[in-house]
N, C-alpha and C positions, 0 to 999 in steps of 0.2 A: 486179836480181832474180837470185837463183841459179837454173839450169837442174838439172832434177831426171835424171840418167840414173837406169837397170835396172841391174844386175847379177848375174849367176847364182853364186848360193852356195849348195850341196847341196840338196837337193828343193827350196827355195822361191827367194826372189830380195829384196831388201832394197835398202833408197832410197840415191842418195846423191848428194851435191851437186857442187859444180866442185871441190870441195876432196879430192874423195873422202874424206869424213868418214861414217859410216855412220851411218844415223838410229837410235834408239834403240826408235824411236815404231811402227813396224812390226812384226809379229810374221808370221816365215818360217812357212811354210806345212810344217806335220810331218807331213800323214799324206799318201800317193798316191791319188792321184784312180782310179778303178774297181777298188778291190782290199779285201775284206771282212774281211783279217786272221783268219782262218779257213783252219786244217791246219794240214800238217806243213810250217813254215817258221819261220827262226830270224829273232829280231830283235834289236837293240841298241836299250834303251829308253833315254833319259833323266829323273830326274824330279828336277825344283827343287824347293827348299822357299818356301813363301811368303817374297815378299819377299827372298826368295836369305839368308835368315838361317841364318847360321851355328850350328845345330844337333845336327847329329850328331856332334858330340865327345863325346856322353851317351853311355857303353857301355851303361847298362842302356836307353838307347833304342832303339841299333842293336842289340842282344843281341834284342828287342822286335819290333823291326819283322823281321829274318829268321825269327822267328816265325811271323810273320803271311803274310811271303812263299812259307815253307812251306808252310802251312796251304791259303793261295790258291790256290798251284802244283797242290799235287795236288789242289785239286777243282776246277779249270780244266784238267786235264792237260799242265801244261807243265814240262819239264825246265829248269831254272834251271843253266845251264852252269858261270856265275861273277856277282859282284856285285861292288861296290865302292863303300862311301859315303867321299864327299868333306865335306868340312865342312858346305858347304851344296846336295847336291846328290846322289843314284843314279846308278850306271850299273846297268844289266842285260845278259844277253845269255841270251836266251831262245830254244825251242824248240818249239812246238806237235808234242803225243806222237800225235795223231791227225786226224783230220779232222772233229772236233766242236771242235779245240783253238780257242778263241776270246780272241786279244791283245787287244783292246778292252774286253770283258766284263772279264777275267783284270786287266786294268790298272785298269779303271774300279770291281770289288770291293775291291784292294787300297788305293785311294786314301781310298774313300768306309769303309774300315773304319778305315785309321790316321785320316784326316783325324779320326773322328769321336769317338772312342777319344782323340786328341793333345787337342783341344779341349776335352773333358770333364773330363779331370787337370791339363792346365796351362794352359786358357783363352782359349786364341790359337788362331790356323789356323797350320795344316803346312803 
C-alpha cells in the first residue's frame, strides 16, 4: 500500500504518493480563508476553460470576451492592468478602484455572462 504524504504548493496543498507523483484527483484550495475580496487590492486571477479545451485561438471570441471584461470591469470597479489568453486558459491581473470593489462578484458576473452567452451560440460549456 502506498503511503499518502502532504505537501505545500502555493495557498493549497496536493496528495502525493512514495513516488512523489502528484494526484490529479485533488483540487488546491484557491481562495484564502478570512479574507472577503473586497477593496482596493490587486489580484492575479486564473480561469480554465471547460475541460481545458483549447479555445481561444477564436479572435472574434477573445476580441468578445475583452468586451465583456470591459463592460464587467467598470461596473464592478476594477482597473484590469493586463490580460492574456492562452489557448485554453486567462490570466488577469486585477485591481479593485475602491472599497465597494468586489473580485468574487466581478469574477462570478463575468463567468455566468460569457458562460452563458458561449453556450447559447455554440452549445457547449466554457
Amino acid at each position: 500500500m502506498n503511503e499518502i504524504k502532504y505537501s505545500s504548493v502555493g495557498q493549497g496543498f496536493s496528495l502525493a504518493d512514495m513516488n512523489n507523483k502528484v494526484s490529479n484527483r485533488y483540487k488546491k484550495r484557491i481562495r484564502l480563508k478570512n479574507f472577503n475580496y473586497k477593496g482596493i487590492y490587486r489580484y492575479f486571477i486564473t480561469l480554465c476553460t471547460f475541460q481545458k479545451r483549447k479555445i481561444f485561438n477564436d479572435n472574434s471570441l477573445v476580441t468578445w470576451l475583452i468586451d465583456v471584461l470591459r463592460e464587467k470591469s467598470k461596473l464592478f470597479r476594477f482597473k484590469v492592468w493586463a490580460y492574456c489568453f492562452m489557448p485554453n486558459h486567462l490570466h488577469l491581473l486585477l485591481e479593485g478602484e475602491d472599497y465597494s470593489s468586489d473580485m468574487k462578484k466581478f469574477i462570478s458576473s463575468f463567468k455566468q455572462h460569457t458562460g452563458y452567452y458561449y453556450k447559447k451560440k455554440m452549445g457547449g460549456r466554457f
